[in-house]
C-alpha positions in Angstrom: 116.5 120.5 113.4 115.1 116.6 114.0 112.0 117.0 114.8 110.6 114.1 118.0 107.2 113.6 118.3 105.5 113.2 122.2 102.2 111.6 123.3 99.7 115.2 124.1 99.4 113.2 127.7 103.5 112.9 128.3 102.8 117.2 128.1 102.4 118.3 131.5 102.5 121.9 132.0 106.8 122.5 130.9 107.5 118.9 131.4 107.5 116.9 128.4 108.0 112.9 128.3 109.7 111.3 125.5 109.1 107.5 125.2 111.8 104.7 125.1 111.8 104.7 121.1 112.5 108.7 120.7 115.1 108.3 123.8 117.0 105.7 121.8 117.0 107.9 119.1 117.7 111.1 120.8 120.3 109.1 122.3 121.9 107.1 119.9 121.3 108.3 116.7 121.7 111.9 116.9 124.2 111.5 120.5 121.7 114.2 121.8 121.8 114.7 126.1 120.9 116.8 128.3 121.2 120.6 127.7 120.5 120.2 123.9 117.8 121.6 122.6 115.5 120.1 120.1 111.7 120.2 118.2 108.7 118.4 119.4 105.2 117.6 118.2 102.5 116.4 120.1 100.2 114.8 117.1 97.6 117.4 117.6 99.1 120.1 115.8 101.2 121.9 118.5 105.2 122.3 118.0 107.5 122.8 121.0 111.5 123.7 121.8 112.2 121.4 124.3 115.6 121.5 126.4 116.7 117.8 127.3 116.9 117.2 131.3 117.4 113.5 131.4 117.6 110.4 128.8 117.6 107.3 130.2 117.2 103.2 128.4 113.5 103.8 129.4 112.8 107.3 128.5 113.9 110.5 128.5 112.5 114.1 129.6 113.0 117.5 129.1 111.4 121.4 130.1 109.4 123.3 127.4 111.2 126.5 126.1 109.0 127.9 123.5 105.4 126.6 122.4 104.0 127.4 118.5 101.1 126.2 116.3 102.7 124.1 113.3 100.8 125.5 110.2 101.3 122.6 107.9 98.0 120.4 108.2 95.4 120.4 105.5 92.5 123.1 105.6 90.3 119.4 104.5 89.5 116.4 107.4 90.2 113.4 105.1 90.3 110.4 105.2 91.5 107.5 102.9 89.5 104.3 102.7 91.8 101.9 100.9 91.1 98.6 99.8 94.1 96.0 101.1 96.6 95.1 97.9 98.7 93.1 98.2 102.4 92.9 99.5 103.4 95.9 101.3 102.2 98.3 99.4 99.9 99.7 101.9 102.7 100.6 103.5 103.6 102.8 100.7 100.5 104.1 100.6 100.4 105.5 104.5 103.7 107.1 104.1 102.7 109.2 100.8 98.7 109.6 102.3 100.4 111.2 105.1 102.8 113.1 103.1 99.6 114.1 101.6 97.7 115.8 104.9 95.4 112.2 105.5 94.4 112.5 108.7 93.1 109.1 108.8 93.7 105.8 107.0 91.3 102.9 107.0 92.2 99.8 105.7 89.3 97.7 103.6 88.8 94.0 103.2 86.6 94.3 100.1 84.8 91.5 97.9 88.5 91.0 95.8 90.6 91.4 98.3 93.6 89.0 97.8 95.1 89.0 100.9 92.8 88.4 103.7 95.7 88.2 106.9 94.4 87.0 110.1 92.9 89.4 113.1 96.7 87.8 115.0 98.9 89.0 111.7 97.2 92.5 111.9 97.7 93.2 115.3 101.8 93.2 114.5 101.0 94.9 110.9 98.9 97.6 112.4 101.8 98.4 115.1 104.0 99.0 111.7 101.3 101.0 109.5 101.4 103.6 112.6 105.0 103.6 113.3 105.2 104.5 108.9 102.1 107.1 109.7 104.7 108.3 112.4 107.8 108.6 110.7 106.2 110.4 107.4 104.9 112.7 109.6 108.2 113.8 111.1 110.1 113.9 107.3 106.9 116.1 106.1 107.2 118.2 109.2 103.3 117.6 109.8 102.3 118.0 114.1 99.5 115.8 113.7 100.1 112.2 112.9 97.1 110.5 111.1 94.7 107.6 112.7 96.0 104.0 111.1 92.4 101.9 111.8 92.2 98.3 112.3 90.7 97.0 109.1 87.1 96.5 108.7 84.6 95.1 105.2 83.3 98.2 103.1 80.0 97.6 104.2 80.7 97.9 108.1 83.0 101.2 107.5 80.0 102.6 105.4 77.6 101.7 108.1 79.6 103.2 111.1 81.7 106.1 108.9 81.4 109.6 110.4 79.3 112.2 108.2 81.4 113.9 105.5 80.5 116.8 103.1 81.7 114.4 100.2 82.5 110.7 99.6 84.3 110.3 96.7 85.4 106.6 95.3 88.0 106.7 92.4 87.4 103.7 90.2 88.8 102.5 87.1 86.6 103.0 83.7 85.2 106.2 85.0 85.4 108.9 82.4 83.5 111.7 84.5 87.3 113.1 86.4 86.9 115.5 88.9 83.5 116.6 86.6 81.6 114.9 88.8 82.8 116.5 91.9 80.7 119.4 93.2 82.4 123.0 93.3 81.4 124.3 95.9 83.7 123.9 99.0 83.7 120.9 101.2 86.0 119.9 104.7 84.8 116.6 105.4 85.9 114.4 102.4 86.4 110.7 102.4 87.8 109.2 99.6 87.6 105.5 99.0 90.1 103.5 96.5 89.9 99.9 95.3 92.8 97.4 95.5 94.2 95.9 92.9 91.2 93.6 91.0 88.8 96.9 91.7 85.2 96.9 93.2 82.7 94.1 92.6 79.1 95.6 91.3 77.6 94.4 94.8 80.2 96.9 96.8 79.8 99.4 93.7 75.6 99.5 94.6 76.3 100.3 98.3 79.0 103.2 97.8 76.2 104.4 95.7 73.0 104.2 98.2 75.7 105.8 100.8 75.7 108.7 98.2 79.4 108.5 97.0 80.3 109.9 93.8 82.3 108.3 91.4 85.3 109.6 89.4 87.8 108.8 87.5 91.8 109.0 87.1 92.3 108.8 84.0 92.2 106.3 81.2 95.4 104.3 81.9 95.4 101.5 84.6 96.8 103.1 87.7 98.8 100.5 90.5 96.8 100.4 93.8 99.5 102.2 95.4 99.6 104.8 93.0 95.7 105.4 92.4 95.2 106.5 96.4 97.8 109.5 96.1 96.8 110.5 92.9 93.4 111.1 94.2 94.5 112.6 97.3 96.7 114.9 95.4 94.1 116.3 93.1 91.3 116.5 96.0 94.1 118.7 97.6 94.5 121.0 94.4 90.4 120.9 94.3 89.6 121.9 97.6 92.9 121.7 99.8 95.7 123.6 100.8 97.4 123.1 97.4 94.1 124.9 96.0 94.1 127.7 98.1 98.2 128.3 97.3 96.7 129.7 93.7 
C-alpha cells in the first residue's frame, strides 16, 4: 500500500490533514477518494490507517483507523556532514543517506568547495533536498524523515554541533579502516565526508582538536557521492541496525 506522509501537527486526535502536495497525489496519481483507505507517517516514527473523508485542490482529510510504531529507524542518531560537490550529486547523496537511517543531513561549504551557490539559490535548493529526504523516506518505508540543514562552513557546524559519542571523518589516504573506530557501542555518531578535492590541512587540524577520528575507505579514490554511503553503510554494520541483524 502507498504510503503518505502528514505533518505530526495536521494529527489531531482521529483527524488527520494531508497537505495540497499528498492530495494531488492521493488524487491524481493513485485516483484515491473518499472511503479508501490508505498508510500514513507522521516523520516521527508513528504509522497510521487512515480512511479518506474529503480531498479537495487544497488538501485533503481523513479519520484514523489504526495507529502502530514503524520499526524501521536506525538503533544510531546520525548525522551526515557532507562537504557540497558539485552538480547534483548531493541530491544523490540525501536519497541513499536516507535510505541509509540519516536522520540528519548537513550540507558543508569547506576550504575546496567548488561550488559556492548564493544564500537566494539555496533557499529553492534546500526546498528540493527535503522534498528528496521526503520521497526516499516513503520508497524505504522509514516514518521519520531526516533534517536537510541550511549549509553552514565546517568550522561553524563544529562550533555549534550537538555532543555525539563519536565523530568520525572518512578521508582519502587513510589506511587505519574502521581500526581506528572504538568497539565499544556508541548512539550519537556524526560522520563527516569531504567533497570532491578533499579536506585542506587547516580543516583537517580542527576536525582533529574537536576530537574526530579519522578513517579510511579503502585504497581506491571513491566519488563524493559514493564515499558518504559507503561510510554510512559500514557505521551501520559496526554499530547499527545492520550490526545487530548478525
Amino acid at each position: 500500500m502507498t504510503r503518505f506522509h502528514v505533518r505530526a501537527e495536521a494529527i489531531r486526535g482521529e483527524h488527520v490533514s494531508f497537505d495540497a502536495d499528498e492530495a494531488r497525489h492521493l488524487a491524481r496519481v493513485m485516483r484515491l477518494g473518499p472511503g479508501d483507505v490508505v498508510q500514513a507517517v507522521d516523520g516521527q516514527g508513528h504509522e497510521l490507517t487512515v480512511r479518506i473523508t474529503e480531498v479537495a485542490p487544497r488538501g485533503a482529510h481523513g479519520t484514523v483507523v489504526t495507529r502502530a510504531v514503524r520499526p524501521t529507524e536506525s538503533p544510531l542518531a546520525l548525522t551526515l556532514a557532507q562537504g557540497i560537490p558539485k552538480g547534483d550529486k548531493l541530491e544523490r547523496i540525501i536519497r541513499m543517506a536516507t535510505e541509509l537511517g540519516v536522520c540528519r543531513v548537513v550540507p558543508l561549504a569547506t576550504d575546496r568547495t567548488v561550488v559556492r551557490a548564493e544564500p537566494s539559490e539555496w533557499t529553492h535548493r534546500l526546498l528540493r533536498c527535503r522534498r528528496i529526504a521526503r520521497e526516499a523516506a516513503k520508497q524505504c518505508g522509514r516514518a521519520v524523515i531526516p533534517d536537510i540543514e541550511p549549509p553552514c562552513s565546517l568550522g561553524d557546524w563544529l562550533d555549534a554541533r550537538e555532543s555525539h559519542d563519536l565523530l568520525v571523518c572518512f578521508r582519502e589516504g587513510e589506511t587505519s579502516g574502521l581500526s581506528a573506530l572504538p568497539s565499544a557501542s556508541v548512539v550519537r555518531i556524526a560522520v563527516v565526508v569531504g567533497p570532491e578535492g578533499g579536506w585542506s590541512d587547516a580543516e583537517i587540524a580542527h576536525l582533529a582538536s574537536a576530537g574526530a577520528v579519522m578513517a579510511g575507505l579503502g585504497p581506491r579514490i571513491l566519488r563524493a557521492d559514493t564515499a558518504a554511503p559507503i561510510a554510512l553503510a559500514l557505521i551501520q554494520d559496526r554499530y547499527g541496525d545492520l550490526g545487530a541483524a548478525r
